[in-house]
C-alpha positions in Angstrom: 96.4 68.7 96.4 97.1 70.2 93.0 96.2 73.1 93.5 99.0 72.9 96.4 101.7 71.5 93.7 101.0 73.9 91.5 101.4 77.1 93.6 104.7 75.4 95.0 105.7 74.9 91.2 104.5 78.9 90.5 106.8 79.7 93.4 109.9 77.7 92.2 109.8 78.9 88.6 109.2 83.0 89.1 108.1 84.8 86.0 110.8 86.1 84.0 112.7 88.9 85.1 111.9 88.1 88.7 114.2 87.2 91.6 113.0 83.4 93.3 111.3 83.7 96.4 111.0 81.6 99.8 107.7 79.1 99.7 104.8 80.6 101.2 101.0 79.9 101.3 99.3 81.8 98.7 95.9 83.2 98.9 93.6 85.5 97.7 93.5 86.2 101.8 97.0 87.9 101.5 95.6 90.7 99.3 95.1 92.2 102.7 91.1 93.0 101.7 88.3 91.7 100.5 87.5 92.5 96.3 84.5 95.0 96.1 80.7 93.6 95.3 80.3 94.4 92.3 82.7 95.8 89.1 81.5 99.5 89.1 85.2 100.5 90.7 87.0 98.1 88.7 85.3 99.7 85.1 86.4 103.6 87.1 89.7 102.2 87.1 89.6 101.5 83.3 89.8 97.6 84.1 93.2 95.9 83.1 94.9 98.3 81.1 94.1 101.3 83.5 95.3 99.2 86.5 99.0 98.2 84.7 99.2 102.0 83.7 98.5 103.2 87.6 101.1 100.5 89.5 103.5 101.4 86.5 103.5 104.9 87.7 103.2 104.1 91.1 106.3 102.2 91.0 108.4 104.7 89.1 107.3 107.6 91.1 108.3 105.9 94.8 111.5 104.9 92.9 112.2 108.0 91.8 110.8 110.0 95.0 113.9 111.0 97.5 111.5 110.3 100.7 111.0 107.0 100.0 113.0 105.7 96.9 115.8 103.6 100.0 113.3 101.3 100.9 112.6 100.3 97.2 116.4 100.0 96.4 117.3 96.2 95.9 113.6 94.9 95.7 112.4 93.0 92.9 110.3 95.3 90.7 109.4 93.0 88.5 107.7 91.0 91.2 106.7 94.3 92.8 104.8 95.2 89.7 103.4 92.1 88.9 102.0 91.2 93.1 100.6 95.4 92.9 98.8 94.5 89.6 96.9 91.6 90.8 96.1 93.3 94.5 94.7 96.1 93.0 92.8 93.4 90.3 91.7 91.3 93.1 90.4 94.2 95.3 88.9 96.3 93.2 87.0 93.0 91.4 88.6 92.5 88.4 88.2 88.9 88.5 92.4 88.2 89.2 93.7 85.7 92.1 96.6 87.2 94.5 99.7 85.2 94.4 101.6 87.5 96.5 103.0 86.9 100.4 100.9 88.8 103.6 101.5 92.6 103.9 102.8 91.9 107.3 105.8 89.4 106.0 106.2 90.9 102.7 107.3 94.2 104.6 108.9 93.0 107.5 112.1 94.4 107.3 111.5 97.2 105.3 111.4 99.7 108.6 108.7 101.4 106.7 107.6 104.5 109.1 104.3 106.6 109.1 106.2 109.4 106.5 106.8 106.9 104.2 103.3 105.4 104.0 102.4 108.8 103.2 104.4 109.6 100.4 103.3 106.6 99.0 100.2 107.1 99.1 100.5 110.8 97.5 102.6 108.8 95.0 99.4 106.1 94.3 96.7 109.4 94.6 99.0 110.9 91.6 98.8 107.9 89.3 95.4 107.7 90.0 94.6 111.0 88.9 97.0 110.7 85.7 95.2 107.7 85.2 91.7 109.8 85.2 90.3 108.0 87.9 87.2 109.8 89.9 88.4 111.5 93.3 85.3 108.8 94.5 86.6 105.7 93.1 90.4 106.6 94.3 88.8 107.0 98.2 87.1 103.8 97.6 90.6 101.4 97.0 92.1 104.1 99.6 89.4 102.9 102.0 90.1 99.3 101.3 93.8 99.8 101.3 94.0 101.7 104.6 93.6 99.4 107.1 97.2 97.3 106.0 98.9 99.8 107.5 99.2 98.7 110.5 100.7 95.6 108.7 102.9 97.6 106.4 104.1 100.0 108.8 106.7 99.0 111.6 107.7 102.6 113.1 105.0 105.3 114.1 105.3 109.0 114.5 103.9 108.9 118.0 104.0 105.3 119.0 107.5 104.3 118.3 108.6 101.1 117.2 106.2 98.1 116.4 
């Protein structure tokens, strides 16, 4: 019960800088994959430090990138920074709790198509190797992330609309 109150109290007060958001249940079970065994990809990933430097330049490159800088236009960065920062934490076994919403509601009107979703991920394979990350340790979070796509992404190349 207060672990309840106190997400619905995290939810009414955002952090600063970020826009307030509809309740929702939080749970590590929104990070849309389970963390890694052990911390061998979390120390490839140059822990906290290296994580905050990746989603940094994640985020400015998909900003700044003319395929896919619309869909980022009027979304909280702040948030988007913060939610990214703990996934990738969480998944890769940093030892960090997910407070963010489901990949399927968190982009549900977003109209985010296959082209996108690849851009982005060139965008997130770029940061990664600025970062210095091991072409290994990138496939391994590109493994775990790769599956949300079918949560992420509402219209296909060959399937049409979801």
């Amino acid at each position: 019960m207060i672990a309840f109150l106190m997400a619905a109290l995290l939810q009414i007060a955002p952090s600063p800088g970020e826009e307030p958001v509809a309740p929702y249940v939080q749970s590590d079970a929104n990070a849309g994959a389970t963390p890694f065994g052990d911390r061998t990809t979390w120390q490839a990933f140059h822990e906290e430090a290296g994580v905050a430097r990746i989603v940094d330049g994640l985020v400015t490159r998909n900003v700044a990138d003319p395929r896919i800088s619309d869909i980022f236009k009027g979304q909280d960065l702040v948030r988007l920074r913060r939610t990214l920062k703990e996934q990738f934490c969480y998944i890769l076994a940093g030892g960090c709790h997910y407070s963010g919403r489901d990949m399927r509601s968190a982009h549900a009107d977003m109209g985010v198509q296959d082209a996108d979703m690849a851009a982005l991920v060139e965008n997130l394979q770029a940061a990664m190797r600025e970062e210095g990350v091991n072409f290994a340790a990138q496939n391994r979070l590109l493994a775990k992330l790769a599956p949300m796509r079918r949560d992420v992404v509402k219209i296909r190349s060959s399937q049409g609309i979801r």
